[in-house]
MARDRENRO-120703 format. One record per residue: residue number from 1; residue in one letter; y, z, x of N, C-alpha, C in turn. Coordinates in steps of 0.001 Angstrom, whole numbers, plus 500000, padded with zeros to 6 digits. Each point is the difference from the previous one (the first is absolute). Example, Ala and Ser with C-alpha at 12.3 -4.5 7.8 and 13.67 -1.06 7.14 Angstrom:
2
[1; "a"; [494310; 507800; 513190]; [501190; 500000; 499110]; [501200; 500000; 500900]]
[2; "s"; [501050; 499280; 499650]; [501190; 500060; 500820]; [501090; 500730; 499230]]
END
This chain:
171
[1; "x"; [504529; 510248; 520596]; [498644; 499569; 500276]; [499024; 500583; 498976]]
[2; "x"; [499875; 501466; 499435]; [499401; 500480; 498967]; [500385; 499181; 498984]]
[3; "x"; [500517; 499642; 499764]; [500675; 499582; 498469]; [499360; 498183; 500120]]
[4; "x"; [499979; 499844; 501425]; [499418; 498772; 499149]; [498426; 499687; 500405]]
[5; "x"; [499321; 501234; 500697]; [498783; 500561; 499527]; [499483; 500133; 498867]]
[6; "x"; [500641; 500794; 499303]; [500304; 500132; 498467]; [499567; 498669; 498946]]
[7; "x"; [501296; 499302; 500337]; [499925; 498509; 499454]; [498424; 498893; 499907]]
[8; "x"; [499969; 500025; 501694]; [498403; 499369; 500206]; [498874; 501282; 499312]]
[9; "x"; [500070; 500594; 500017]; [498955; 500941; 499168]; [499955; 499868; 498625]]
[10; "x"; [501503; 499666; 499252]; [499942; 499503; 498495]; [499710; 498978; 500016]]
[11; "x"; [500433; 498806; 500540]; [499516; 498773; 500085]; [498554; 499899; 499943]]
[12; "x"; [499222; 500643; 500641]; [498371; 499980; 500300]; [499569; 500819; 498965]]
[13; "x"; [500429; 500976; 499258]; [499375; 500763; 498906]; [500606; 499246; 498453]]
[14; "x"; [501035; 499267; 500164]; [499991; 499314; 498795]; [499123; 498346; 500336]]
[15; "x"; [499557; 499706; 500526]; [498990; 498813; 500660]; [498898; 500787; 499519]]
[16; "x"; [499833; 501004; 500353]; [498492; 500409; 499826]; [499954; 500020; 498419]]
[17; "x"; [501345; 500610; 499898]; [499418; 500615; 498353]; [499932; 498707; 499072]]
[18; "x"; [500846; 499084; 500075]; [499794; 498909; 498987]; [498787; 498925; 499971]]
[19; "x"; [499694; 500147; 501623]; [498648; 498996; 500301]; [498873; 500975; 498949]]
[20; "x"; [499604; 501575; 500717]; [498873; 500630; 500012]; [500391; 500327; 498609]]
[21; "x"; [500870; 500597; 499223]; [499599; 501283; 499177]; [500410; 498659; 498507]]
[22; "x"; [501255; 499520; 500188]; [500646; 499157; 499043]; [499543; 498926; 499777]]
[23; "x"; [499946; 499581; 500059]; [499354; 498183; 500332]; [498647; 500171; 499236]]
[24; "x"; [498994; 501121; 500172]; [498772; 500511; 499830]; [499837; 500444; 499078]]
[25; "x"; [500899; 500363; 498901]; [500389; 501071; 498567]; [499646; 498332; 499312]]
[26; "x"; [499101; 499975; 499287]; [499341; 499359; 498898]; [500543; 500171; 498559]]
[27; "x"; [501476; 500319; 499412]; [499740; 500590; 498674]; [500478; 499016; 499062]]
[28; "x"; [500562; 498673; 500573]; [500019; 499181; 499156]; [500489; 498859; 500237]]
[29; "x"; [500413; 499031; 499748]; [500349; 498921; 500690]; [501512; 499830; 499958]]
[30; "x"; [500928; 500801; 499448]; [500831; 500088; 499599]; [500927; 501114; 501497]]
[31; "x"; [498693; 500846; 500465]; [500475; 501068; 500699]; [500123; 499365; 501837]]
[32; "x"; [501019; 499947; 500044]; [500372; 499216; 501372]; [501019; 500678; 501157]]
[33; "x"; [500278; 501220; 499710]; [501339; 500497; 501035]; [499911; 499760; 501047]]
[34; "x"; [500662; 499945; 500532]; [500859; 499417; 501582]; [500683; 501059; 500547]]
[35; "x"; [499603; 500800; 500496]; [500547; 501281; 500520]; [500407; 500046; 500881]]
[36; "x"; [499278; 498803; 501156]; [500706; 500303; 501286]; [500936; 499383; 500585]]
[37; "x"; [501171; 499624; 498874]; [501240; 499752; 499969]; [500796; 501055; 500152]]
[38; "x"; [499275; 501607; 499695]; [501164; 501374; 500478]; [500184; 499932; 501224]]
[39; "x"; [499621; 499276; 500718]; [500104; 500014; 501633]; [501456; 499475; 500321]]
[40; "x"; [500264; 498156; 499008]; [501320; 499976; 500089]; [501082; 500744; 499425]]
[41; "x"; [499652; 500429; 499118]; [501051; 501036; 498976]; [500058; 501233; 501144]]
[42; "x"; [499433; 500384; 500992]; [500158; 501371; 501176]; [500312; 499517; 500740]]
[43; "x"; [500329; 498540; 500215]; [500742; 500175; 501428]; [501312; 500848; 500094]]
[44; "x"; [500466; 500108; 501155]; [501536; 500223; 499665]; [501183; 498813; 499839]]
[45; "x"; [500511; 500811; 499202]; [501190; 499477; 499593]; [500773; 499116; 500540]]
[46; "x"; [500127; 500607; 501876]; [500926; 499818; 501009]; [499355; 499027; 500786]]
[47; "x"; [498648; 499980; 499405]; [499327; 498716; 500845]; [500741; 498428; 500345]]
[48; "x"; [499946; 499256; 500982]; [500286; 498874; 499301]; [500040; 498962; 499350]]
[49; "x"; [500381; 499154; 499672]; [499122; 499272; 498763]; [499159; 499133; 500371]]
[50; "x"; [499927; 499244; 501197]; [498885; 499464; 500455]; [498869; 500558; 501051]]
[51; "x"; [500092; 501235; 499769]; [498991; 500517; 500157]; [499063; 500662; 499007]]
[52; "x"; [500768; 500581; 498875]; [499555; 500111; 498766]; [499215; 498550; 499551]]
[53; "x"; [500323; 498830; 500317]; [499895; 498960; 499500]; [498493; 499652; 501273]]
[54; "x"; [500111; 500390; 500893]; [498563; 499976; 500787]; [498865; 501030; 499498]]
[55; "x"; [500521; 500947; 499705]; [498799; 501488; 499940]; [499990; 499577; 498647]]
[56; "x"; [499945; 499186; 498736]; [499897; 500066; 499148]; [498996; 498773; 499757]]
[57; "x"; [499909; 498958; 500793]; [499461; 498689; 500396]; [499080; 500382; 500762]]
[58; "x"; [500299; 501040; 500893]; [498278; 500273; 501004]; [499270; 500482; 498602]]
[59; "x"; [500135; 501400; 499267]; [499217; 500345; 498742]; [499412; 499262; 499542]]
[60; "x"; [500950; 498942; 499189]; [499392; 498978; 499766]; [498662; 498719; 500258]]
[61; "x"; [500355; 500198; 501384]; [499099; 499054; 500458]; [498465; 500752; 500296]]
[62; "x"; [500342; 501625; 500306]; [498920; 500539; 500454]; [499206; 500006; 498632]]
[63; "x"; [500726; 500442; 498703]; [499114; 500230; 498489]; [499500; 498676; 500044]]
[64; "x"; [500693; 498636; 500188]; [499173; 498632; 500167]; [498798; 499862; 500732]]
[65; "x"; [500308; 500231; 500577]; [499004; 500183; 501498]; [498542; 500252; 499546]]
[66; "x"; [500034; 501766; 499450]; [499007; 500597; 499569]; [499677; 499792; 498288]]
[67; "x"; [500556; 499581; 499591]; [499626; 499658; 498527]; [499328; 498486; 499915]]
[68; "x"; [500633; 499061; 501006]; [499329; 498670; 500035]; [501313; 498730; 499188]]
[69; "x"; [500690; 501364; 499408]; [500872; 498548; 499409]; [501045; 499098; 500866]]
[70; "x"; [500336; 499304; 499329]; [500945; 498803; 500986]; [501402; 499919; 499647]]
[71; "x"; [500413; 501368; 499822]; [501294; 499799; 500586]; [500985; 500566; 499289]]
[72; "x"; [499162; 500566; 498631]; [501249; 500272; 499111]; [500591; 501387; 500440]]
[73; "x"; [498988; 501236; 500305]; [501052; 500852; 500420]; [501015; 500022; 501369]]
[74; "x"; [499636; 499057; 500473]; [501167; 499390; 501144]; [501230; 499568; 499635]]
[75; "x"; [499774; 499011; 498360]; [501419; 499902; 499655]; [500149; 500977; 498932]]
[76; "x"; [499766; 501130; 499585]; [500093; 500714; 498683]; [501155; 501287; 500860]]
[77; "x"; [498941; 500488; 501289]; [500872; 500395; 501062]; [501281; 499882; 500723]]
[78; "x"; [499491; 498451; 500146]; [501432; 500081; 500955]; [500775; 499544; 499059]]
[79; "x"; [499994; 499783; 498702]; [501042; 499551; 498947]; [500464; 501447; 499819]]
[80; "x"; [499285; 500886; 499739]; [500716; 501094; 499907]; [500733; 500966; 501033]]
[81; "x"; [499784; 499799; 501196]; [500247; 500246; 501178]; [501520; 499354; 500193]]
[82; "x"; [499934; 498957; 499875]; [501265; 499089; 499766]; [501380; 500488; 499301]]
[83; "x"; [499473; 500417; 498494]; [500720; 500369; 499350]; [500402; 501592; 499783]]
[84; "x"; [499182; 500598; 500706]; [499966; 501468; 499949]; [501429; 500682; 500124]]
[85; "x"; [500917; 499258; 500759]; [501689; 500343; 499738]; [500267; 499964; 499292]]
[86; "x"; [500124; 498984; 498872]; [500203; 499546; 499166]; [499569; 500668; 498589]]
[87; "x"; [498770; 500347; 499812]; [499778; 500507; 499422]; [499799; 501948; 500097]]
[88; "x"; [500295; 500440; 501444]; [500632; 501537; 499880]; [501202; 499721; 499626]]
[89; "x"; [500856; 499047; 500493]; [501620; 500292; 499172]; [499896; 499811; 498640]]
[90; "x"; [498722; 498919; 499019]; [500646; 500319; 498676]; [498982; 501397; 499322]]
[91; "x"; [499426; 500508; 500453]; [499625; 501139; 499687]; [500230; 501277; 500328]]
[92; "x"; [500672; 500176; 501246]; [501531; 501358; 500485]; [501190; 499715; 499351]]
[93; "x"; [500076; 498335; 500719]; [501831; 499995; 499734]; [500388; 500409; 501163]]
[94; "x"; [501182; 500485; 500125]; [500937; 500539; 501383]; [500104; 501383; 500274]]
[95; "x"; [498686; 500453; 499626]; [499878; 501404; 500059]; [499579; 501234; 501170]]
[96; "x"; [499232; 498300; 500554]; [499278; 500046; 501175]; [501260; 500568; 501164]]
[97; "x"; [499524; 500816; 501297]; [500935; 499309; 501137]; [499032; 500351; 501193]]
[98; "x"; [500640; 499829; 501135]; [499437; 499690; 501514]; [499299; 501161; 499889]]
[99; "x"; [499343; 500996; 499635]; [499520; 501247; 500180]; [498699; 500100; 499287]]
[100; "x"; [499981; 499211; 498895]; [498494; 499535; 499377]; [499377; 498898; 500708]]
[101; "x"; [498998; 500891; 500514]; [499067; 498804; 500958]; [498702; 500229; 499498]]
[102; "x"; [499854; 500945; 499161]; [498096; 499421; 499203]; [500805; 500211; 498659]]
[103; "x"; [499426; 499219; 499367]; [500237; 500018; 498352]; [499047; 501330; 499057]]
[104; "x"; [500119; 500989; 500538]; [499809; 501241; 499470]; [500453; 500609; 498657]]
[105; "x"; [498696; 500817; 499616]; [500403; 500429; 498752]; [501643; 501287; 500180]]
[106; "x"; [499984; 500259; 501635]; [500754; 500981; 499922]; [501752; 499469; 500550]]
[107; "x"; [499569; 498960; 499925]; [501072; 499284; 500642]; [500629; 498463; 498979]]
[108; "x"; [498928; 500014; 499373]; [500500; 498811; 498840]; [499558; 500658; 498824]]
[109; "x"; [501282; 500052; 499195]; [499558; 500272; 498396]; [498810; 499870; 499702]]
[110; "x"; [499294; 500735; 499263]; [498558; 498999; 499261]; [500299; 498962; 499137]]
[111; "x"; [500859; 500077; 499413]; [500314; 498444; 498972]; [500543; 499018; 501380]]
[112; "x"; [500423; 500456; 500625]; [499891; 498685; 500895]; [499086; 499632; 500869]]
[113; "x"; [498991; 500974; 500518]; [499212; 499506; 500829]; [499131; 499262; 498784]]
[114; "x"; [499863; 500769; 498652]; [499048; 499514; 499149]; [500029; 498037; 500201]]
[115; "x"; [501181; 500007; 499327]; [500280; 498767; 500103]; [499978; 499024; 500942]]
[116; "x"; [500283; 500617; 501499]; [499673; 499210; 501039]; [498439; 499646; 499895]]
[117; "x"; [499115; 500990; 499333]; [498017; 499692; 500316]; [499835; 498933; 498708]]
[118; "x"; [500968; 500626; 499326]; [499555; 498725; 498366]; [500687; 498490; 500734]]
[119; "x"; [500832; 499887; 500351]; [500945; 498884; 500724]; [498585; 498939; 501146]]
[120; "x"; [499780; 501234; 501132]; [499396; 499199; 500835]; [498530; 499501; 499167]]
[121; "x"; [498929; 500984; 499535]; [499410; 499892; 499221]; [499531; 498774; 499267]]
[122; "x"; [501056; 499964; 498918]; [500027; 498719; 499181]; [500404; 498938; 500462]]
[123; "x"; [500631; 499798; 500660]; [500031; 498627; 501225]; [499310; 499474; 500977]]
[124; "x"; [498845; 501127; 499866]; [499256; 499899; 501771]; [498460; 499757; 498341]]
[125; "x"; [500352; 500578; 499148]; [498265; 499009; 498903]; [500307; 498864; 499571]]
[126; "x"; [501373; 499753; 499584]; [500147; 498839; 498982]; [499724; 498608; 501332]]
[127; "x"; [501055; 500328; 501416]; [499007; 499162; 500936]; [498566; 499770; 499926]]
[128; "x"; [499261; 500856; 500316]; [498934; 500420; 500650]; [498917; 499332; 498275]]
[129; "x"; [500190; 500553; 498842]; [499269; 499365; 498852]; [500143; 498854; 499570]]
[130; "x"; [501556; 499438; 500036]; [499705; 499029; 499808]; [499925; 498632; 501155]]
[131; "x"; [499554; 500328; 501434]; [499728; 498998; 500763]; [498748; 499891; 500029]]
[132; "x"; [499482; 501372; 499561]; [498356; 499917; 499722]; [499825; 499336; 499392]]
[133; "x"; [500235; 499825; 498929]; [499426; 499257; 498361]; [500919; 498538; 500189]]
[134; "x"; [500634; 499736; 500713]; [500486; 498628; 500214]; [499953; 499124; 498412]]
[135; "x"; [500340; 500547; 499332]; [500256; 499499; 498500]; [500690; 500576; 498964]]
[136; "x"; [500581; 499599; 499157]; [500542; 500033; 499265]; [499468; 500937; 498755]]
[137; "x"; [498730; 498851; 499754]; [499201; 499844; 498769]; [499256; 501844; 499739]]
[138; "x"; [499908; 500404; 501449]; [499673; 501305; 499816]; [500928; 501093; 499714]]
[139; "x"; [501105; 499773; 499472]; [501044; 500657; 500161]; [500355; 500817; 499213]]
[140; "x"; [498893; 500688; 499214]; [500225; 501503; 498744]; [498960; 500970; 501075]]
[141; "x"; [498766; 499154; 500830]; [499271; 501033; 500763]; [500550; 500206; 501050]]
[142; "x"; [500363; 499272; 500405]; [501157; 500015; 501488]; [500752; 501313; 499644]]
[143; "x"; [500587; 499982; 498770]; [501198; 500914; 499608]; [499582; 501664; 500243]]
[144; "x"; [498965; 499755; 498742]; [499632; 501098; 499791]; [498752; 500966; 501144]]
[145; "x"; [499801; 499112; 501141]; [499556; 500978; 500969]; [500711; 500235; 501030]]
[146; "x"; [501328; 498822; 499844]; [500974; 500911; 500623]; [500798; 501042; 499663]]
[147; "x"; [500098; 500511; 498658]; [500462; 501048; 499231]; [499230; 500805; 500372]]
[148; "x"; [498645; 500192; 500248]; [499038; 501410; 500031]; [500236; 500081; 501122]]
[149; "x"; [499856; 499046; 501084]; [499720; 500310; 501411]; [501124; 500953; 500514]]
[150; "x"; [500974; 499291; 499426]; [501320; 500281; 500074]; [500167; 501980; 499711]]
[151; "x"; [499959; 500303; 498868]; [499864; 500969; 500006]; [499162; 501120; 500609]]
[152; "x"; [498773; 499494; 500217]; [499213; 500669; 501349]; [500301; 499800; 501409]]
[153; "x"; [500905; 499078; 499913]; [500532; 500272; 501475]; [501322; 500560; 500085]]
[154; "x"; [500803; 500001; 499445]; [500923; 501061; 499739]; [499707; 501386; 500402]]
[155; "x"; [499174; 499860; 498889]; [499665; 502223; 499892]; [499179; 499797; 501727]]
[156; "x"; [498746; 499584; 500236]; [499725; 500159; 501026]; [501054; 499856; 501718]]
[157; "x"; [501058; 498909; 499680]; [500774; 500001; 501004]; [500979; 501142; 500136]]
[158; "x"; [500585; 500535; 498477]; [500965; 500896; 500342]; [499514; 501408; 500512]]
[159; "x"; [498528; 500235; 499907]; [499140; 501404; 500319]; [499947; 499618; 501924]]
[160; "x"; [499628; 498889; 500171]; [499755; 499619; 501405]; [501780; 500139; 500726]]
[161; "x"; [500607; 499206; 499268]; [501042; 500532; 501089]; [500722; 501295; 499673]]
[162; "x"; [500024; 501093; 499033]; [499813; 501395; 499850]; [500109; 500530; 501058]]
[163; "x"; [498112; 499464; 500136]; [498737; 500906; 501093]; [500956; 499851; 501349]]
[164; "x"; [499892; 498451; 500389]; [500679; 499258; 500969]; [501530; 500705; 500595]]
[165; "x"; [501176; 500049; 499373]; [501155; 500131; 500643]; [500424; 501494; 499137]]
[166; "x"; [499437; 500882; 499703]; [500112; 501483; 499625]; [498905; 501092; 500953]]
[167; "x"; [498962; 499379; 500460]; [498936; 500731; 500123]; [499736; 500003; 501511]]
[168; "x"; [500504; 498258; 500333]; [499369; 500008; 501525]; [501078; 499524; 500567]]
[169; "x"; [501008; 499140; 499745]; [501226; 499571; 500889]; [500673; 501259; 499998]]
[170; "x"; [500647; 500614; 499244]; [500895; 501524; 499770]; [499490; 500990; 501009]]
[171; "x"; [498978; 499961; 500871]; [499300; 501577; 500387]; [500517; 499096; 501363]]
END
């Protein structure tokens, strides 16, 4: 029951933070991270997949909700939500077993968790940018603010789930 206290408390502080603090950072048009995709990258492991595939689609719909848009982080989400097996196995491999249930720095390699945040990450913008821009023709700016965003959401996601499954799930 704590633990998934826990969960709804990240859920609502990564909502807050991408509406209030992110969304609100002015520094360029280029600068776009999507952060509160660490929410799916923390579930656990052992979850199941269609529930992962719900809590990743509620997010979704709630950042819709409050941002005003129509729909894309619903499918940027649950596309990644979807695939989130899929893509922890090609970024562990079979390294994993029944005993890793948060994807922890102390419990997953860092080159592999790395890769699991670059994995979900870049699949959850290249959705998400290019359903925005619904074109083609934009497709060097498309690129290249998904390259920056990209990298600011990285560094910012891998500090959040750090904070997240070292600091407050562990105690």
């Amino acid at each position: 029951m704590q633990k998934s206290l826990l969960y709804i408390a990240a859920f609502v502080v990564l909502v807050l933070l991408q509406i209030f603090l992110i969304d609100n950072i002015a520094l360029s048009v280029y600068f776009h991270p999507l952060v509160y995709v660490a929410f799916v990258i923390m579930l656990p492991l052992d979850m199941k997949p269609v529930w992962v595939l719900l809590c990743s689609t509620l997010m979704g719909l709630t950042i819709d909700a409050l941002t005003g848009m129509a729909g894309i982080n619903v499918m940027a989400t649950a596309a990644v939500g979807f695939l989130r097996p899929a893509l922890l196995h090609a970024a562990v491999g079979r390294s994993t077993d029944a005993t890793d249930t948060i994807p922890a720095l102390h419990r997953l390699s860092t080159k592999h968790l790395a890769w699991f945040i670059v994995l979900v990450v870049v699949l959850h913008s290249v959705i998400y940018f290019f359903m925005e821009s619904l074109s083609l023709s934009n497709a060097l700016h498309t690129l290249v603010r998904l390259v920056v965003s990209d990298i600011v959401a990285i560094a910012l996601i891998w500090y959040i789930i750090k904070l997240f499954t070292e600091k407050i799930i562990t105690r």
